[in-house]
VOLUMKE-364052 format. One record per residue (C-alpha): residue number from 0; x negated, y negated, z. Coordinates in nm, 3 decimals. Layout:
BEGIN
+-----+---------+---------+---------+
:   k :      c1 :      c2 :      c3 :
+-----+---------+---------+---------+
: NUM :       X :       Y :       Z :
...
+-----+---------+---------+---------+
***
This chain:
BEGIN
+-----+---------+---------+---------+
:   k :      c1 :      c2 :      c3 :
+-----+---------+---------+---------+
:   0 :  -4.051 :  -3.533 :  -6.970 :
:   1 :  -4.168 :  -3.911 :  -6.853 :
:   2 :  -3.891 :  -4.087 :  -6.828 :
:   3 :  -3.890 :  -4.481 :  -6.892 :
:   4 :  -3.840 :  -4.698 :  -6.517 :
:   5 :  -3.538 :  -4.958 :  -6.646 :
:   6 :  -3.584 :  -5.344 :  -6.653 :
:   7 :  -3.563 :  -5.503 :  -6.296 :
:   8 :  -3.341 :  -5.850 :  -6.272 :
:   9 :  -3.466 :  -6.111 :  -6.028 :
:  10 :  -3.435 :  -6.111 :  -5.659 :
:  11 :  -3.125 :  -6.331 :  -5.522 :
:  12 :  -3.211 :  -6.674 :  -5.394 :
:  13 :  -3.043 :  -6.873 :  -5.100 :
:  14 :  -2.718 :  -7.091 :  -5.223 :
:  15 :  -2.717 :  -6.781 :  -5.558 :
:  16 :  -2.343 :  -6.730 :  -5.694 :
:  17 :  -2.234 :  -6.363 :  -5.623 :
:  18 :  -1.915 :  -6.219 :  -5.855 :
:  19 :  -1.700 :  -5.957 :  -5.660 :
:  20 :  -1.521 :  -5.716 :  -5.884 :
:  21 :  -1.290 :  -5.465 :  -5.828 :
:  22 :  -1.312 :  -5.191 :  -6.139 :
:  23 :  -1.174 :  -4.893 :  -5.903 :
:  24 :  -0.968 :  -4.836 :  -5.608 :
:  25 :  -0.703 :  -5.128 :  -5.440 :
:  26 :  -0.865 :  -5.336 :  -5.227 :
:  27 :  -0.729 :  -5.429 :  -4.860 :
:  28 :  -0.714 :  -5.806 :  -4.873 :
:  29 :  -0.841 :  -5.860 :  -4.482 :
:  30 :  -1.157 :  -5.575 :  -4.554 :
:  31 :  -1.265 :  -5.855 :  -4.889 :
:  32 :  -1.209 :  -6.116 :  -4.681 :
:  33 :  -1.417 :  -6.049 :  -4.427 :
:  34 :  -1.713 :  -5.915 :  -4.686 :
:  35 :  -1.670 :  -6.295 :  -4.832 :
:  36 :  -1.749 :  -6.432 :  -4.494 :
:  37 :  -2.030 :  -6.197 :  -4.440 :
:  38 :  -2.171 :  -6.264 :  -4.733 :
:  39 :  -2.141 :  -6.625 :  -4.692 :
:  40 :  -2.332 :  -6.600 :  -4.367 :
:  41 :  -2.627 :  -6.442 :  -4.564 :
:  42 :  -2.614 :  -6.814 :  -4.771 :
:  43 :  -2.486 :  -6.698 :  -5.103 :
:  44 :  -2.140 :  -6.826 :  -5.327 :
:  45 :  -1.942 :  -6.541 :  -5.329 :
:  46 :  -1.622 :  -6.586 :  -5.600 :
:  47 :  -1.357 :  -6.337 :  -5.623 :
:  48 :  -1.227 :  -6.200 :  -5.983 :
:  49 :  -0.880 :  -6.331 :  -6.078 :
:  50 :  -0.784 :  -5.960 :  -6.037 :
:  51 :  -0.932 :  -5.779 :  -5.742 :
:  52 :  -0.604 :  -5.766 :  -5.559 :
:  53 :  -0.401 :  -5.641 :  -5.816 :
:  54 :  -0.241 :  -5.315 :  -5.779 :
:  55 :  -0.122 :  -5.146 :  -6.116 :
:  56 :   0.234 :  -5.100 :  -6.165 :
:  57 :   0.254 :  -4.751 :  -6.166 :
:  58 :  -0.074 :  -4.586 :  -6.062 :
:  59 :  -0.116 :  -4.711 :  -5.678 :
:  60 :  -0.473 :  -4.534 :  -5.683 :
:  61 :  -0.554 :  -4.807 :  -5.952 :
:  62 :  -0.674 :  -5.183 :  -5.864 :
:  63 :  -0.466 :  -5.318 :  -6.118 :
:  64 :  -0.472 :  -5.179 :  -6.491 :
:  65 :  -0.765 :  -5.098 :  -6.681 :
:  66 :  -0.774 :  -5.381 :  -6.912 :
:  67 :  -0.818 :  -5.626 :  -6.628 :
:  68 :  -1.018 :  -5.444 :  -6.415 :
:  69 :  -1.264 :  -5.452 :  -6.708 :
:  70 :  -1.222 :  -5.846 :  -6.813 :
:  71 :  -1.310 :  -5.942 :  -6.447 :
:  72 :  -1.651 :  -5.735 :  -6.493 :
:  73 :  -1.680 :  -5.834 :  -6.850 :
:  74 :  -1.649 :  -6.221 :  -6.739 :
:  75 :  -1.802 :  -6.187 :  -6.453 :
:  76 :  -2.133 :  -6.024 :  -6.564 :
:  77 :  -2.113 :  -6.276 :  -6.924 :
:  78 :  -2.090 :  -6.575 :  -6.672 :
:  79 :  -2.443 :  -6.762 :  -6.701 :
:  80 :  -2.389 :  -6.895 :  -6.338 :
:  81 :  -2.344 :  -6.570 :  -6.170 :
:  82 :  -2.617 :  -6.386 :  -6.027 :
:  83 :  -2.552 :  -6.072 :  -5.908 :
:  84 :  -2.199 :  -5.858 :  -5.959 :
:  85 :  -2.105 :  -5.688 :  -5.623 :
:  86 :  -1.826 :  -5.394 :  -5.622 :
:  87 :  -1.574 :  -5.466 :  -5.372 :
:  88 :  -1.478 :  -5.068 :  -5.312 :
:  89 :  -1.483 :  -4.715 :  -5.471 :
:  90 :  -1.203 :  -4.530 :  -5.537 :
:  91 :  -1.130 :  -4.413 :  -5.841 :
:  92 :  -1.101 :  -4.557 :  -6.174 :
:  93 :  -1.426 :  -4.665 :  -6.331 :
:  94 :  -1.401 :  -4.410 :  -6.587 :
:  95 :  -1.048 :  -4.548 :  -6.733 :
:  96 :  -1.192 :  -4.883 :  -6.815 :
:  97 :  -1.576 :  -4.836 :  -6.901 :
:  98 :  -1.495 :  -4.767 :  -7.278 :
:  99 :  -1.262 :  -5.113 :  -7.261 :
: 100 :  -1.628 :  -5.291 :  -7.176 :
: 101 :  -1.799 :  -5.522 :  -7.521 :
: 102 :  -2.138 :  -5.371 :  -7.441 :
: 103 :  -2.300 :  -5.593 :  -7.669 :
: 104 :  -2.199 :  -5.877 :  -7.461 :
: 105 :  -2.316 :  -5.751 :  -7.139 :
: 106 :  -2.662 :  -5.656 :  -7.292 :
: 107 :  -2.660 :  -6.045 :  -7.496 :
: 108 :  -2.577 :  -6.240 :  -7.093 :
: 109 :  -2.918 :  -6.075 :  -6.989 :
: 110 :  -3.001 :  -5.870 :  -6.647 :
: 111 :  -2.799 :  -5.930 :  -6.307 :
: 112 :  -2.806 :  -5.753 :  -6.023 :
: 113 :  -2.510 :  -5.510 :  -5.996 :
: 114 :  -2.413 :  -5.311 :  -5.663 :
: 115 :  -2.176 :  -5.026 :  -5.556 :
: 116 :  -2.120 :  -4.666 :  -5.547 :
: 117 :  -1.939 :  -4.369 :  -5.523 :
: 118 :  -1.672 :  -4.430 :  -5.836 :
: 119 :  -1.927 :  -4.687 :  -5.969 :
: 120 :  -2.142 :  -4.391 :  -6.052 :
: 121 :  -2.012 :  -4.419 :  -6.358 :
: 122 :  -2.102 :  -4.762 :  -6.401 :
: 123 :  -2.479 :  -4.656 :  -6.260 :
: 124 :  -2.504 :  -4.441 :  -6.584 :
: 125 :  -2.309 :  -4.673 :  -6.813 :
: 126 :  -2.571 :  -4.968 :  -6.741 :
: 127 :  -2.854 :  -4.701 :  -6.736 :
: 128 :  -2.809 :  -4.604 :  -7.105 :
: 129 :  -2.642 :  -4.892 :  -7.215 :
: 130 :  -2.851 :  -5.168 :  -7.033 :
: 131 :  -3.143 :  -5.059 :  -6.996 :
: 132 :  -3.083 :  -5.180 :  -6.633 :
: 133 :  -3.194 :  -5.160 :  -6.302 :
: 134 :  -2.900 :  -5.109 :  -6.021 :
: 135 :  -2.871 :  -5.098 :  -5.663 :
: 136 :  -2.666 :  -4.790 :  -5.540 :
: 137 :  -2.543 :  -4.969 :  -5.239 :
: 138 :  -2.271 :  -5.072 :  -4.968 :
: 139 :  -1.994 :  -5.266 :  -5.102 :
: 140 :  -1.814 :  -5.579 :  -5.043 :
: 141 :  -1.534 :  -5.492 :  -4.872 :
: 142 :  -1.663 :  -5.119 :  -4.764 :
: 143 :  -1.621 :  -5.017 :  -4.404 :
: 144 :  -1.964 :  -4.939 :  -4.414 :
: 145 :  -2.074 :  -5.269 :  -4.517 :
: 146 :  -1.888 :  -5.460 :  -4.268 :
: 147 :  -1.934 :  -5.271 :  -3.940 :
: 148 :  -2.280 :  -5.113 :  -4.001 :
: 149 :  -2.600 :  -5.349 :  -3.924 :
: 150 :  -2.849 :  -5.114 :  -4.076 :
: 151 :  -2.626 :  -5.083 :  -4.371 :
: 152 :  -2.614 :  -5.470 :  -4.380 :
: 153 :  -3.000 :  -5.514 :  -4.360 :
: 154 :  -3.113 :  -5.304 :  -4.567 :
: 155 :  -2.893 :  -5.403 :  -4.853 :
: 156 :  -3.017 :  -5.822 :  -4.769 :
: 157 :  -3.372 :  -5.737 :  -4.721 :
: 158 :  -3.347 :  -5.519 :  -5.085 :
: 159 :  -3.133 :  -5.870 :  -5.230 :
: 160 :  -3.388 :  -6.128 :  -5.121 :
: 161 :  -3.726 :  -6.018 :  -5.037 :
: 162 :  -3.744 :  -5.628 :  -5.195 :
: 163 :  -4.109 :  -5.653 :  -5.140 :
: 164 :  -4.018 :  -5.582 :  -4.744 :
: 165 :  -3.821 :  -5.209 :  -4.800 :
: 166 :  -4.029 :  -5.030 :  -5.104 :
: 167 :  -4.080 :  -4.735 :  -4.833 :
: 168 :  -3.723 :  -4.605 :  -4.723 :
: 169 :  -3.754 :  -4.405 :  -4.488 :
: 170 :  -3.464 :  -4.067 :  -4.463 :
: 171 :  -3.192 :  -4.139 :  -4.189 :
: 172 :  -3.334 :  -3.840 :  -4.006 :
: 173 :  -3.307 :  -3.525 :  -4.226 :
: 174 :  -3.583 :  -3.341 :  -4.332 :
: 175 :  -3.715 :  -3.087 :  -4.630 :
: 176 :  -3.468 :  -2.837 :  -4.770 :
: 177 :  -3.750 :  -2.780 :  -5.046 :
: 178 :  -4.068 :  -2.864 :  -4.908 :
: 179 :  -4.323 :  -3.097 :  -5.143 :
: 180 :  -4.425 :  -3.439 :  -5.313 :
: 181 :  -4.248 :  -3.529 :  -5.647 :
: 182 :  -4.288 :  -3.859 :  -5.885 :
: 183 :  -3.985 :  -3.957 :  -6.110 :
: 184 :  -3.761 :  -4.223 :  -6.204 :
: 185 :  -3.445 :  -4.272 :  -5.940 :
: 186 :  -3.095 :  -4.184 :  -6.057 :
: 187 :  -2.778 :  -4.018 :  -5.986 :
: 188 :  -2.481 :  -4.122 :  -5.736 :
: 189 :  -2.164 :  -3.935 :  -5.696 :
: 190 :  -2.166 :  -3.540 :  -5.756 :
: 191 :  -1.850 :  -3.583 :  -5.862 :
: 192 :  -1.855 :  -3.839 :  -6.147 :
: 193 :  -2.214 :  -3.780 :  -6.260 :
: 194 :  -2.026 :  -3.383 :  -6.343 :
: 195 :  -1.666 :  -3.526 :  -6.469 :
: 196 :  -1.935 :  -3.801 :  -6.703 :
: 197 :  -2.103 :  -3.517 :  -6.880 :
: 198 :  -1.989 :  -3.555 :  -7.260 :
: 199 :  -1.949 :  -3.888 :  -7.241 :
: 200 :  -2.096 :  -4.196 :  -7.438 :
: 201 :  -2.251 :  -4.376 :  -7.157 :
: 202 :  -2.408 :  -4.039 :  -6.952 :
: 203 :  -2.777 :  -3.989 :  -6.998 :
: 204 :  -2.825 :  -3.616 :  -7.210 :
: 205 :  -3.004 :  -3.488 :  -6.889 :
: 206 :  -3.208 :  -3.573 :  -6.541 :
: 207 :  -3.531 :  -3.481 :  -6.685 :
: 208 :  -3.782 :  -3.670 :  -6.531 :
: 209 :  -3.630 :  -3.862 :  -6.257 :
: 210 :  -3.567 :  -3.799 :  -5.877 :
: 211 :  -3.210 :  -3.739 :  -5.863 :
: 212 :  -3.000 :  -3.862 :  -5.575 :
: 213 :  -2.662 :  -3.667 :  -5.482 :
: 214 :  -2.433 :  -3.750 :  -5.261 :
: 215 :  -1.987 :  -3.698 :  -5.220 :
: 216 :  -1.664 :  -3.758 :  -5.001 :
: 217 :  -1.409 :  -3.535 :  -4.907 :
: 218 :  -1.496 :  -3.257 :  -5.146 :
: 219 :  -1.428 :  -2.895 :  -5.021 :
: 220 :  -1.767 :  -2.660 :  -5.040 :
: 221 :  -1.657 :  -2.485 :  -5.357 :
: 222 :  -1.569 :  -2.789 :  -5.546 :
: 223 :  -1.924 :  -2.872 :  -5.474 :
: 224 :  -2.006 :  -2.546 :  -5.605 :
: 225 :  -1.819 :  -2.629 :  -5.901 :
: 226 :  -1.964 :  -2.974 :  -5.984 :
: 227 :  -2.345 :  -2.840 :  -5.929 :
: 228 :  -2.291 :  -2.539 :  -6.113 :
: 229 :  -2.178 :  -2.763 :  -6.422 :
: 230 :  -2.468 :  -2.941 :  -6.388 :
: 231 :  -2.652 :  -2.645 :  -6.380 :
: 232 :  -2.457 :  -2.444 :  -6.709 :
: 233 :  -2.507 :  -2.768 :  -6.896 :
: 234 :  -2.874 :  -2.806 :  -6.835 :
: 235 :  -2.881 :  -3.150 :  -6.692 :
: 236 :  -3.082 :  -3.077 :  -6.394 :
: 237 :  -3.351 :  -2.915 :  -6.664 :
: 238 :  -3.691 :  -3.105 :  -6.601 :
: 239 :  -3.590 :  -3.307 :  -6.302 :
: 240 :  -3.863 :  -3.434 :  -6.048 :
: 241 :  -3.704 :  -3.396 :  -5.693 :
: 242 :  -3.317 :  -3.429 :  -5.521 :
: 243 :  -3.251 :  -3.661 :  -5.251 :
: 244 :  -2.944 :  -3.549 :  -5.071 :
: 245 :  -2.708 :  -3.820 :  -4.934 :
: 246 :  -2.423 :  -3.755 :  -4.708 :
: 247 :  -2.130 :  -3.548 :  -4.700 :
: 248 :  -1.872 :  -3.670 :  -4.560 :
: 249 :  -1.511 :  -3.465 :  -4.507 :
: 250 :  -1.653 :  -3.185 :  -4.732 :
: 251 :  -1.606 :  -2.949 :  -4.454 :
: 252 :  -1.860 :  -2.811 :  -4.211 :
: 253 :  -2.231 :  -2.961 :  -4.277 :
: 254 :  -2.382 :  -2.575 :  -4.227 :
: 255 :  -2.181 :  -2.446 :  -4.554 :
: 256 :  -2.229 :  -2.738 :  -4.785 :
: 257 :  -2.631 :  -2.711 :  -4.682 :
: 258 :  -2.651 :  -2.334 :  -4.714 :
: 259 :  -2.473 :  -2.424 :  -5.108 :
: 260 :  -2.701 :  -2.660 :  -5.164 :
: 261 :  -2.989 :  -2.479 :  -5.046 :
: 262 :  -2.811 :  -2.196 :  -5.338 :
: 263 :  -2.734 :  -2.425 :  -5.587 :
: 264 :  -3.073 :  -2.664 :  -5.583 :
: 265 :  -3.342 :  -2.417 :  -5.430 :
: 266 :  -3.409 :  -2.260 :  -5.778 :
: 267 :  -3.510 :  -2.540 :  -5.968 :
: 268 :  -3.840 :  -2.553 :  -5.817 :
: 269 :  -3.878 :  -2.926 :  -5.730 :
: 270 :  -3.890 :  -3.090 :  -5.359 :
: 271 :  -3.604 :  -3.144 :  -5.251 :
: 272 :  -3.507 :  -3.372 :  -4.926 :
: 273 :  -3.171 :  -3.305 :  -4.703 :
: 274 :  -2.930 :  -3.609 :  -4.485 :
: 275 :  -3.125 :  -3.893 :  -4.611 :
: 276 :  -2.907 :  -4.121 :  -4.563 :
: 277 :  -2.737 :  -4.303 :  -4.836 :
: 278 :  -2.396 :  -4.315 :  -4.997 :
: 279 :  -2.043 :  -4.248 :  -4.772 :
: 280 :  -2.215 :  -4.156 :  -4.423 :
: 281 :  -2.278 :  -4.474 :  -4.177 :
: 282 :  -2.511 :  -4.712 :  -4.209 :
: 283 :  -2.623 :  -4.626 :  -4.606 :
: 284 :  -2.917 :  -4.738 :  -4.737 :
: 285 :  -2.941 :  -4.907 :  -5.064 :
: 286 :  -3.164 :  -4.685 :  -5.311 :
: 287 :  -3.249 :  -4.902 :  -5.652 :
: 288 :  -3.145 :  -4.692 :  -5.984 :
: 289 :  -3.433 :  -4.719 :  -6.286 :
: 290 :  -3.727 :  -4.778 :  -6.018 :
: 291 :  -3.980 :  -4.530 :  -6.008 :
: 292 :  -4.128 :  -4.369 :  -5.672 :
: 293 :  -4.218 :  -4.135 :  -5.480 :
: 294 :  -4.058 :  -3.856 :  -5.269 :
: 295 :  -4.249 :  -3.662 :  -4.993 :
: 296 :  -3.956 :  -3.445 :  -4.862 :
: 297 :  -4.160 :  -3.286 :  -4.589 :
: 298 :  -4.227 :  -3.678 :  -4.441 :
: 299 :  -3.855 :  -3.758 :  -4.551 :
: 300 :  -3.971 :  -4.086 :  -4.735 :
: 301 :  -3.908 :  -4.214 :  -5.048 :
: 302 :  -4.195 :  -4.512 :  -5.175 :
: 303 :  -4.131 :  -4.733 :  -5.436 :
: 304 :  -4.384 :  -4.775 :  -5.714 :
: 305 :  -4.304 :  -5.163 :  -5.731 :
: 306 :  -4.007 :  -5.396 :  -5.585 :
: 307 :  -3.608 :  -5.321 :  -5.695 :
: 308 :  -3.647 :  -5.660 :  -5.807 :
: 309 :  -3.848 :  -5.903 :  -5.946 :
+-----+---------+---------+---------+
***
């Protein structure tokens, strides 16, 4: 199977208005603060949604309830003067208020940029089959990660404003856990989600034609297991080009989670590349969802076909 690369929106521009959203986790008021003035310094308008500092009344895991967590996306994305939608944090959540979202809407206020990850897998997919869409599967606004790292930083402006300058990424320093050269269509995110999304209206049927990108947090080796081998039982991972392998973060000892990875992935055949550097680990890169490329796991480079965006 071919599959389709997604429509690209346009590059940001100096002085462009930026929406920050919170659809997950809570969000530490000092942490988005200091993203606004960070992204300020890069020239852009960043404007906060009326509710990114909620916290719902009963679920503290929850920033605010699901209904407004989905009307700030929802007016932020339908706002003509808004450019790009940036997550402000992870957490969990996405899932509770992505069926809340007029779809029809989003697809009628035309293509915008849209950022995050972990949690905002889910979102990833949602705009993926929904859209049509291009996203960037980067740092976020007020992410640890986004405020302390440089490379982190740089590569996520250089991919906003001139995406021309980073269509080779180069791994953080892993190397092949599959050796070989595979073409597909980039997609994929959190382990986690992209297994809990199976089923649901807004997850693609499989990853059948595209280079699939995994990465997770604080997930012990066999709930790795778990989450891969539903992948596997389900068929998802039938036809897929090549797996790029983020970090790992807090899921216990890197030698056990590579050795079930190595299990898990080896049989399907396809290259395979190990630590490249994106999602919860320091200084992330920002890998464009819908774009098609490249993957040359033995070189540990990834080469995009054309731009993120336009």
């Amino acid at each position: 199977m071919t599959r389709t690369e997604l429509r690209r929106p346009d590059r940001l521009a100096p002085g462009a208005r930026v929406a920050v959203v919170a659809p997950s986790g809570p969000v530490p008021e000092e942490r988005l603060q200091s993203g606004l003035d960070l992204l300020r310094g890069w020239d852009l308008d960043p404007v906060v949604a009326p509710h990114v500092l909620d916290r719902h009344p009963e679920f503290d895991y929850l920033a605010g309830t699901d209904a407004d967590r989905a009307a700030d996306l929802q007016r932020a994305w339908c706002d003509p003067d808004v450019a790009a939608v940036l997550c402000a944090r992870g957490g969990y959540g996405v899932q509770r208020m992505v069926d809340l979202l007029d779809w029809d809407a989003l697809r009628a206020a035309g293509p915008k940029v849209f950022v995050g990850f972990s949690d905002i897998t889910a979102l990833h997919e949602a705009f993926a089959t929904r859209l049509g869409l291009v996203t960037l599967h980067g740092p976020m606004a007020a992410g640890q990660d986004f405020l302390k790292n440089a490379r982190a930083q740089e590569h996520l402006r250089a991919t906003l404003f001139a995406p021309e300058t980073v269509t080779t990424i180069a791994s953080a320093g892993g190397g092949a856990l599959v050796p070989g050269r595979a073409r597909g269509v980039l997609l994929g995110g959190c382990l986690a989600l992209l297994a809990s999304d199976l089923g649901t209206p807004h997850a693609r049927p499989s990853a059948a034609g595209g280079l699939l990108c995994l990465e997770d947090v604080g997930e012990e080796t066999y709930r790795l297991d778990r989450c891969l081998t539903q992948l596997l039982r389900a068929g998802w991972l039938e036809g897929v080009r090549g797996v790029l392998l983020g970090s790992w973060a807090e899921c216990g000892p890197y030698d056990g989670v590579r050795a079930l990875l190595a299990d898990r992935l080896g049989g399907l055949g396809v290259p395979v590349v190990e630590e490249f550097g994106f999602g919860h680990g320091d200084g992330a890169l920002t890998i464009p969802f819908g774009v098609a490329a490249e993957l040359d796991a033995d070189a540990g480079t990834l080469t995009l076909e054309r731009p993120a965006l336009r």
